[in-house]
N, C-alpha and C positions, 0 to 999 in steps of 0.2 A: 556244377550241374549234378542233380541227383537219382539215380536213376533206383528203381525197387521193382521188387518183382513178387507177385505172391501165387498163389494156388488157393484164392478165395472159395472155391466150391461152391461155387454157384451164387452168380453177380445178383441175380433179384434178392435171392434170400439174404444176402449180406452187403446191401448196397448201403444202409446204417454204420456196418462196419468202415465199408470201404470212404463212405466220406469224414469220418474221424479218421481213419490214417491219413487222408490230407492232412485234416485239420495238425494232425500230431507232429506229423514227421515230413511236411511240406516238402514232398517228391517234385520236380519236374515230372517226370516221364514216369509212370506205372505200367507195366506188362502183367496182365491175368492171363493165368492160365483153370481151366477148369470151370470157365463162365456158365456150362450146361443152361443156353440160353439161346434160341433163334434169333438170328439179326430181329425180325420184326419186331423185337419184344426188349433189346437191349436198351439199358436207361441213361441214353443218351442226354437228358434231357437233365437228369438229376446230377450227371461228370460235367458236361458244360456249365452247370450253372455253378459250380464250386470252380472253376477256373481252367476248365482242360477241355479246350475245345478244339482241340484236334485229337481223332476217334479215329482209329483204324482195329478192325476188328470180324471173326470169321466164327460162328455159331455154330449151336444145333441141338434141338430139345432133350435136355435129362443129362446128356453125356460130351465131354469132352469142352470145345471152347479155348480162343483164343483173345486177347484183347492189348492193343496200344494205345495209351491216355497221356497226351502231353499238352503241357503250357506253350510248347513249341513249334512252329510250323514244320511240316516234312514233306518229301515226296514222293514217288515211285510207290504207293501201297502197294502190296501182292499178296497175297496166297498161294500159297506152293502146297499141293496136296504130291503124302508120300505114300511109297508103297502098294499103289495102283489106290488107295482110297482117298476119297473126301470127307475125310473128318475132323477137319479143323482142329490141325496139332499145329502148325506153321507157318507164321506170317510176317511178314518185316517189312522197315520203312528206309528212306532216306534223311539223314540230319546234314544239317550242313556241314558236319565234320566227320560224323563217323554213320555206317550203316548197320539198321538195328535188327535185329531176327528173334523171334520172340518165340520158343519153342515148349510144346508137351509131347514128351517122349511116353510112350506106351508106358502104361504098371506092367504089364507082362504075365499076370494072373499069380496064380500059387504055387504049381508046379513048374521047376526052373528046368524045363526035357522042352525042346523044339518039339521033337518028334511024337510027346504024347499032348502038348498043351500050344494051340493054335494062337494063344495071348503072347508067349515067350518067344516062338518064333516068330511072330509078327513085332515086337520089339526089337528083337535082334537084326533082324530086316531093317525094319527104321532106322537104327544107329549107322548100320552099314551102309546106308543110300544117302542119309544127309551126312555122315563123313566124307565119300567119295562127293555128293555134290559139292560142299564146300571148299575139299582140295581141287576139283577140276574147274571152281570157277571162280575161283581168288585165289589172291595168293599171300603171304604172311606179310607184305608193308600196306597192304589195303587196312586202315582203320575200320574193323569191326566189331559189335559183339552180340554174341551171342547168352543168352540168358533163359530160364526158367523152371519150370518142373523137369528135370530131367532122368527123374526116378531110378537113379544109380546115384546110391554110395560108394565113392571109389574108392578108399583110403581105411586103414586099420581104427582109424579113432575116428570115421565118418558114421560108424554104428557103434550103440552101445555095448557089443560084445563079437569082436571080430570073429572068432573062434566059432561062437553061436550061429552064425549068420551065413557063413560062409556056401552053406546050401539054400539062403534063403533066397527068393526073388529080392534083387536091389542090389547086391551084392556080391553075388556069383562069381567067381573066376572069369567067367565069358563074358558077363557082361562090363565088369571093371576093363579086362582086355580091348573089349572093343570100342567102351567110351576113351580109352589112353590111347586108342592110336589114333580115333577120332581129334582130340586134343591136340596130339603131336605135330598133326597133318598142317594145321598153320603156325603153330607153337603157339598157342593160346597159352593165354597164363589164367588159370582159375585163381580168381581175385580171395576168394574166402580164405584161398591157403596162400596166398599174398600176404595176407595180414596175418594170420593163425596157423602157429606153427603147425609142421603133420602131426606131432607127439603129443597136440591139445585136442579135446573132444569138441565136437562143432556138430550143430543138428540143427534141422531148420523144419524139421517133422517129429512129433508124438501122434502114437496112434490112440485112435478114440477108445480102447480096450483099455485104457492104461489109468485106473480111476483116479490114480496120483501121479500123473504123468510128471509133477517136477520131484517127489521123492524117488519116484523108481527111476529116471532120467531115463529111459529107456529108447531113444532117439534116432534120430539118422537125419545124413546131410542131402537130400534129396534134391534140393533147389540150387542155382548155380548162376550165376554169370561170369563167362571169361571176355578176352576182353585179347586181339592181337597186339603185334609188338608193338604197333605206333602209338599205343593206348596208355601201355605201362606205364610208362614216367607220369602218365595224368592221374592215376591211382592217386588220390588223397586218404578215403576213410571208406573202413567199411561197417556195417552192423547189423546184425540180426534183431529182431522186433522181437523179441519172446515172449514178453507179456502179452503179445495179441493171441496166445495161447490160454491164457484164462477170460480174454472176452466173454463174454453171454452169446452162445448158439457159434461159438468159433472155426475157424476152420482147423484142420487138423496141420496143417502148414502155416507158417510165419514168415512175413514179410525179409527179404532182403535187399540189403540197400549197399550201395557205392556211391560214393562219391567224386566228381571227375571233375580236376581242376581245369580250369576253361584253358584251349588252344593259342597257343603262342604265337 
């Protein structure tokens, strides 16, 4: 089973894109984040007719967006709106072996201070309320995973300049801290560094400032699926799409993907 996950930026404007990544890299299951699209208006019709006709999914005009596209039947859809708001960061389904959660965690703005920037403590709010939700309502032999924009690099070689960054939003001491305890909380294994050691550089974001974003490599690992303990052993492969990075009208994020050996 193959599961990917992107931060398309917006499902109409690159819905061309999104049906060559079938075409390419024949996903079961896709998870958008960043569809910036109202349910009424989602192209339902264009994912069904390329073979994904089970659509779960949570909108809303310009900003934000959630979306689950699979070959597979599921059940339980939900929406879980966090942080007292409904904006379509969080949604998940049931598979017949494991349960999926398909998440965008706040950017968190520019300045990395709660107290003067209402973006960053509203981010750091987020991590903290779906960490405490998922430890107090599972527990680490529940088959879970969790995946998507999660707008934290946590790791020294998850940006291209530890040193640099270090006060930057993504980055931060606080916020590294509180996605690792979020992590801890059911011992999720983050698949990317499953496969890729810590001491190798891994990015699955170039920003659009960057005119040679493959010479200057100036990157960050933003995007994420972990995956609890009964998962690990079905880890097969993992990959990052990079070249979806020089598309025509791209998103500033690339596709990632696992691969999960089928259930024993």
């Amino acid at each position: 089973m193959r599961l990917l996950t992107w931060n398309i930026n917006s499902v109409r404007l690159r819905i061309g894109l999104l049906l060559r990544l079938f075409e390419e890299q024949q996903p079961d299951i896709v998870c958008l984040q960043e569809t910036k699209c109202p349910d009424e208006n989602f192209p339902v019709d264009d994912i069904r007719s390329a073979g994904y006709e089970h659509i779960h999914f949570s909108g809303m005009k310009s900003y934000n967006g959630v979306a689950i596209l699979s070959r597979f039947p599921f059940e339980n859809p939900e929406i879980h709106n966090r942080v007292g708001r409904e904006d379509c960061r969080h949604i998940s389904v049931n598979f017949k072996d494991f349960e999926l959660h398909n998440l965008y965690i706040p950017a968190g703005g520019d300045e990395p201070d709660p107290e003067v920037n209402d973006k960053f403590a509203h981010k750091l709010d987020f991590v903290d309320e779906i960490g405490n939700w998922f430890k107090d309502r599972y527990t680490s032999d529940q088959p879970l995973v969790a995946l998507g924009d999660f707008n934290i690099a946590p790791y020294e070689h998850d940006v291209w300049s530890h040193k640099q960054l270090l006060k930057v939003v993504s980055h931060t001491p606080i916020e590294v801290e509180k996605l690792e305890k979020m992590r801890k909380s059911l011992d999720w294994t983050d698949t990317s560094r499953h496969f890729v050691p810590e001491e190798e550089k891994c990015y699955t974001w170039w920003s659009y400032r960057n005119r040679d974003w493959q010479k200057s490599n100036r990157g960050r690992r933003l995007d994420h699926i972990w995956v609890t303990p009964p998962l690990k052993n079905r880890l097969k492969k993992h990959s990052i799409v990079r070249e979806a990075r020089n598309w025509e009208k791209c998103s500033d994020h690339v596709p990632l993907i696992i691969d999960l050996k089928k259930a024993a």
